[in-house]
C-alpha positions in Angstrom: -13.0 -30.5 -4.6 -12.3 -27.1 -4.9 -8.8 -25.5 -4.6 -7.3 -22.9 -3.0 -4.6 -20.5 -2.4 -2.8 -19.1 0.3 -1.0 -16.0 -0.6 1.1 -14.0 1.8 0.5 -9.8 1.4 3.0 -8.1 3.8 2.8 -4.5 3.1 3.1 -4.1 -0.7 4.4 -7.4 -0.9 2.7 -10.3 -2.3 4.1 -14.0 -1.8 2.0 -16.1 -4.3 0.9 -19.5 -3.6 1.5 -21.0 -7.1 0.2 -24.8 -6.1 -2.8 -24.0 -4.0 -4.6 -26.8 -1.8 -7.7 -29.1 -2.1 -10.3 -28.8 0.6 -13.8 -29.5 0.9 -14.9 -25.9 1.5 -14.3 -22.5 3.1 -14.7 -23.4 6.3 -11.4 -26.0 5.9 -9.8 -22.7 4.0 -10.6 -20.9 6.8 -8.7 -23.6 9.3 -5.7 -24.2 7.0 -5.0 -20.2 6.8 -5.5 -20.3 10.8 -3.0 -23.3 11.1 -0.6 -21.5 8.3 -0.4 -18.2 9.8 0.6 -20.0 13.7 3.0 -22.8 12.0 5.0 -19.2 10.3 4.4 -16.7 14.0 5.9 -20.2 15.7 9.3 -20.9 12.8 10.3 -17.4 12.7 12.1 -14.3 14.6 10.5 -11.4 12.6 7.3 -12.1 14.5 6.8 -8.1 14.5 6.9 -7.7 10.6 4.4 -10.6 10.2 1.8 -9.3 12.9 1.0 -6.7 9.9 0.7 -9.5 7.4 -2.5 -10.8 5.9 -2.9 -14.5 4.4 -5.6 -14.0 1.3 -6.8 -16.6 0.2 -8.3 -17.1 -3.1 -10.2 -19.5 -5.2 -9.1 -21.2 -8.7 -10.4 -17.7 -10.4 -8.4 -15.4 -8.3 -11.2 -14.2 -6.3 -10.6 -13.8 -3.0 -12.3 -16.1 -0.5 -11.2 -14.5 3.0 -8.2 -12.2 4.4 -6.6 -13.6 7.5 -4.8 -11.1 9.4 -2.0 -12.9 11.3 -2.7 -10.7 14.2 -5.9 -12.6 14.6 -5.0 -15.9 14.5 -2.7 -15.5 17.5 -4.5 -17.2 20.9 -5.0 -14.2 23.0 -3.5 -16.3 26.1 -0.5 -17.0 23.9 -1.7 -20.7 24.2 0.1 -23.7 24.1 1.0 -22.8 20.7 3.9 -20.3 22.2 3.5 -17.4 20.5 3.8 -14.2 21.8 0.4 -12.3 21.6 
């Protein structure tokens, strides 16, 4: 099963994702980085600051598999997730 990594990149600022995560495929990637980025928007105040962030995630080479803009995984109702669009 292949493994990746979620790596926070605010600005010039990277967060690395030292561990990484086994999933079946980039699809799953694609709905763990979704789930990621609305567990942080949901557990913190600085919502502002990460509405510019990106989640990149990357593969066990360090390529880069997709970039998730938080911006666009917040619900554009809000939703019943309660974040502020």
């Amino acid at each position: 099963m292949p493994r990746y990594f979620f790596n926070t990149q605010i600005g010039a600022e990277r967060i690395a994702d030292p561990d990484g995560t086994d999933l079946p495929d980039a699809d799953h990637a694609w709905e763990t980085a979704r789930d990621t980025i609305r567990a942080a928007l949901r557990e913190t105040n600085d919502q502002a600051r990460l509405m510019a962030a990106s989640l990149l995630v990357t593969d066990a080479t360090g390529d880069v598999v997709l970039e998730f803009p938080f911006a666009e995984a917040v619900p554009l109702s809000g939703g019943r997730d309660g974040l502020v669009p």
